[in-house]
C-alpha positions in Angstrom: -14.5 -22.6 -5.0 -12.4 -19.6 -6.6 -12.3 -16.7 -4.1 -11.4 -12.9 -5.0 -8.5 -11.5 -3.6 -8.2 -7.7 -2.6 -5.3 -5.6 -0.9 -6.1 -2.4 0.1 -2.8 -0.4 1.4 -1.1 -3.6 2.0 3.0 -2.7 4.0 4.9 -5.7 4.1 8.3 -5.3 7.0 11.3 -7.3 7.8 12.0 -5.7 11.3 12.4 -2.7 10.5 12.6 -2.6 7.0 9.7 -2.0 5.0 9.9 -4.4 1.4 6.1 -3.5 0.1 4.5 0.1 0.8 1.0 1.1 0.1 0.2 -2.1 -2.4 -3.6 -2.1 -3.7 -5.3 -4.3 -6.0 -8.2 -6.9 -6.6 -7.9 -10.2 -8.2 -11.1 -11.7 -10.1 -11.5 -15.9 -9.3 -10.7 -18.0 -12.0 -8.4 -16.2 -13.5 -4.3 -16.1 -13.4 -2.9 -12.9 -12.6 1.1 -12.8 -13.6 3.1 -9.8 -11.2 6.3 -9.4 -13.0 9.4 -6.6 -12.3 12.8 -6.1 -11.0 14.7 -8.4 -8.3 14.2 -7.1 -5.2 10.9 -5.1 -6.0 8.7 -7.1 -3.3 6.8 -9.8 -5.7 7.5 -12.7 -3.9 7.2 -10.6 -0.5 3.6 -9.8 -1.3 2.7 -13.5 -2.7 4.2 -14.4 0.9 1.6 -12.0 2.3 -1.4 -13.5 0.6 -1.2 -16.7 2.4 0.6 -15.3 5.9 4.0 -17.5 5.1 5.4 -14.0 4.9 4.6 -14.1 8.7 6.6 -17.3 9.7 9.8 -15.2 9.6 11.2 -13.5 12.9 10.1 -9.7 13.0 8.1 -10.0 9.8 4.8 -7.8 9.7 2.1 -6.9 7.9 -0.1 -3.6 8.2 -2.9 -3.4 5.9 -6.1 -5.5 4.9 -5.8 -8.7 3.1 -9.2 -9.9 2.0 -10.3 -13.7 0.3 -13.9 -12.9 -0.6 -14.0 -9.8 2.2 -12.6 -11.9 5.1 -9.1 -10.6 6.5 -7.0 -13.4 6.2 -4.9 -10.7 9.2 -8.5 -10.4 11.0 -8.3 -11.0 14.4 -9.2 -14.8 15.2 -8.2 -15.8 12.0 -6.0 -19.2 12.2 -2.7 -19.1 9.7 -3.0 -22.8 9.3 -6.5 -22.4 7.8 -5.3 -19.4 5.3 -2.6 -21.5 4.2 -4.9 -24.4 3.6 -7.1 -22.0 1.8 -4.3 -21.2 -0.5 -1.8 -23.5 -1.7 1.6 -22.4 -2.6 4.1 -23.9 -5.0 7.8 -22.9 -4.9 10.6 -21.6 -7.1 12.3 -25.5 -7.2 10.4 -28.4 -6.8 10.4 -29.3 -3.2 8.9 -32.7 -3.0 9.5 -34.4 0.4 12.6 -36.4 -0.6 11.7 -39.5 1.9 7.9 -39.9 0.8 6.5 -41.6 -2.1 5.0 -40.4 -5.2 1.6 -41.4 -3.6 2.8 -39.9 0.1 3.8 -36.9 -1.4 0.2 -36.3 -2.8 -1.7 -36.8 0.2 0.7 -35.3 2.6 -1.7 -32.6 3.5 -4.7 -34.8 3.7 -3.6 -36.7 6.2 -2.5 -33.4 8.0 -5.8 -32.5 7.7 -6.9 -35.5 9.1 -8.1 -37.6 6.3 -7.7 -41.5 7.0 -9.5 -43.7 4.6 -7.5 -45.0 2.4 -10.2 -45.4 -0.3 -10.6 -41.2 0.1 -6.6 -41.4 -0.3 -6.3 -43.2 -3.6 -9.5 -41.3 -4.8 -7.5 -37.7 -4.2 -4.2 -39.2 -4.9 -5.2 -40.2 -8.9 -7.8 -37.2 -8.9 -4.6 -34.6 -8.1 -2.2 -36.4 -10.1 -5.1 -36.3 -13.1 -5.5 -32.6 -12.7 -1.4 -32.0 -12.9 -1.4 -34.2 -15.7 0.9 -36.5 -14.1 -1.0 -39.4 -13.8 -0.5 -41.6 -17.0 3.5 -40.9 -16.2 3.4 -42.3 -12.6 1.0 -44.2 -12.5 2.9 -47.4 -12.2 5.5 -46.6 -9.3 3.4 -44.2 -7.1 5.3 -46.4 -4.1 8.7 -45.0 -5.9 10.5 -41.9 -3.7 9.0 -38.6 -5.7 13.0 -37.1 -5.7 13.5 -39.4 -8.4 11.1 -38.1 -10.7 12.5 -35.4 -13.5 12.6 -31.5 -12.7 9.2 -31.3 -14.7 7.8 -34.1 -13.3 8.4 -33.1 -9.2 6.9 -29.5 -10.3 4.0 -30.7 -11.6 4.0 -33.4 -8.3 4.5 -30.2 -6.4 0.9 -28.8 -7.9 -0.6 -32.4 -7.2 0.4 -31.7 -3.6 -1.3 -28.2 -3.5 -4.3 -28.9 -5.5 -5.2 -32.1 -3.2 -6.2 -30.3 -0.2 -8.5 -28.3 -2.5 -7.5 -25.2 -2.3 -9.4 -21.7 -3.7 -6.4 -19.9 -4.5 -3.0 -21.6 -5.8 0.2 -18.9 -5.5 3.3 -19.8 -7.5 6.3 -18.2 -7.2 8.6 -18.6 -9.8 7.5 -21.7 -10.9 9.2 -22.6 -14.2 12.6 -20.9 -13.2 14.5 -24.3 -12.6 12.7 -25.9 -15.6 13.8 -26.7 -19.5 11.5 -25.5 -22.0 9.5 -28.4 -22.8 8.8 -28.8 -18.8 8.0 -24.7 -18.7 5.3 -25.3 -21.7 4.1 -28.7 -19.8 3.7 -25.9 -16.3 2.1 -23.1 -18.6 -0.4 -25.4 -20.2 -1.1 -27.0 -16.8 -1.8 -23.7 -15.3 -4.3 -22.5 -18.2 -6.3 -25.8 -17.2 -6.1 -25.4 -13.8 -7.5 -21.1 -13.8 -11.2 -22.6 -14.0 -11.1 -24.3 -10.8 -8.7 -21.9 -8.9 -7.3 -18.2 -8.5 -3.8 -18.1 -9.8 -1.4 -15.8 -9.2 2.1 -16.3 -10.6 5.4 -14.4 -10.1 7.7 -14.6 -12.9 11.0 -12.9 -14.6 10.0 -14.4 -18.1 7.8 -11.6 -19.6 7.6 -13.5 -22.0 5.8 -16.8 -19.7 3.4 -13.4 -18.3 2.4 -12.9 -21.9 1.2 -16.1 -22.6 -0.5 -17.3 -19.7 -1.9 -14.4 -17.8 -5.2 -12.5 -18.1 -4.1 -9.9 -16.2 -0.5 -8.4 -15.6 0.9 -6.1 -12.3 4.3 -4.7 -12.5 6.1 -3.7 -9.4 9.1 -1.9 -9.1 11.6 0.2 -6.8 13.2 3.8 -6.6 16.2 2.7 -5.2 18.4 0.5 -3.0 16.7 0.6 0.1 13.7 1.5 -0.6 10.2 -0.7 -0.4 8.5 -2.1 -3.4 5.4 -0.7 -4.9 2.8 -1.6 -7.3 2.8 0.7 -9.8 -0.3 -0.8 -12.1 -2.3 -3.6 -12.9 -4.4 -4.3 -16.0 -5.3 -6.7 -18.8 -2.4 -8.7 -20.3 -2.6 -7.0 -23.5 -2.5 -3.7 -22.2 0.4 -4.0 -20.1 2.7 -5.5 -22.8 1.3 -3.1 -25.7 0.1 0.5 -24.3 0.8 0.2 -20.6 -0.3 3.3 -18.6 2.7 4.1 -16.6 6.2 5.1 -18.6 7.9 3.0 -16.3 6.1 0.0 -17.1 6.9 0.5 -20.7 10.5 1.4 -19.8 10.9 -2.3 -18.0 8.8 -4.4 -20.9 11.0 -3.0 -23.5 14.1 -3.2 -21.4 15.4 0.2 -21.1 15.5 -0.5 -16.8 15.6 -3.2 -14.9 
């Protein structure tokens, strides 16, 4: 099930250094929300924070609330592991794990999870393969190492791998960036299929990739060198990229900063 996602005044550190400052928004289920800006602005920081992998780093911090359907994923008692079950991730380059199988690779996190059955296996396997529209292309050598499969191919084995463990929310960071066209417009159309089951929320440097897949678009940006990233608005799609409320927005879209 799709959960809602809300940050309210959501700091994001490194040590001492404070990447996000004062980052508030809500994110409607079954939907894909695109956060786009200059490098450095704290986009992939505050996906990082969504699902506490921001966390895993020495002396990182987060102050703030972080809510999936009004729990605090930060709430005391709350276990990482589960969060991060909760919401899947899938990274800039494919990262399948270069020793497993097509097949291993799949239900990696199942049998983390503790799922044994090898009927409940294959069932998940095809099922998450199905959804990435992978299956009809790997069908036939699931027992072949996924490393050998095209850049395309191991990104879209890379969603298998987070969708199998079912998540509610799927985070992707970058996901296209390593990818030829034709793979990118394979990604885009798999991620438009995939925003009825799941929340989405993609960070991308192609404006143009935001345009065409989001519903709804957040720019962040920063004052300087040095200084943290903030959010500086979030809307519909269309808005952003035609009559966005904030000069600066406009300023980046039409590429007089940034």
């Amino acid at each position: 099930m799709a959960k809602r996602i809300e940050a309210v005044d959501l700091d994001a550190y490194y040590g001492g250094f404070r990447a996000i400052e004062g980052v508030t928004l809500t994110i409607e289920p079954k939907s894909i929300t695109a956060l786009i800006g200059p490098s450095g602005c704290g986009k992939s920081t505050f996906l990082r924070t969504i699902n506490r992998m921001h966390e895993v780093l020495p002396g990182a911090r987060v102050t703030g609330q972080l809510l999936l359907d009004d729990e605090d994923v930060y709430g005391p008692g709350v276990d990482p592991v589960g969060v991060r079950r909760a919401i899947g991730m899938v990274f800039q380059r494919p990262n399948p794990f270069p020793t497993m199988s097509i097949y291993d690779n799949v239900v990696a996190g199942l049998r983390l999870n503790g799922v044994k059955k090898k009927g409940d296996l294959d069932d998940a396997a095809e099922q998450s393969l199905r959804s990435a529209n992978l299956w009809n292309e790997v069908k036939d050598r699931l027992g072949k190492p996924g490393a050998g499969l095209s850049g395309g191919q191991q990104q879209r084995l890379c969603i298998a791998r987070a969708v199998a463990v079912e998540p509610q929310v799927l985070l992707m960071d970058e996901p296209c960036s390593a990818l030829d066209p034709i793979s990118t417009l394979a990604i885009e159309d798999l991620m438009t299929e995939l925003k009825d089951r799941y929340t989405i929320i993609i960070v991308t440097h192609n404006m143009q990739q935001a345009a065409r897949v989001s519903d709804r678009t957040g720019f962040f940006t920063i004052d300087g060198p040095g200084t943290p990233g903030r959010l500086v608005e979030i809307d519909e799609t269309p808005k952003i990229f035609s009559n966005p409320s904030e000069k600066r927005t406009e300023d980046y879209i039409t590429g007089r900063f940034g």
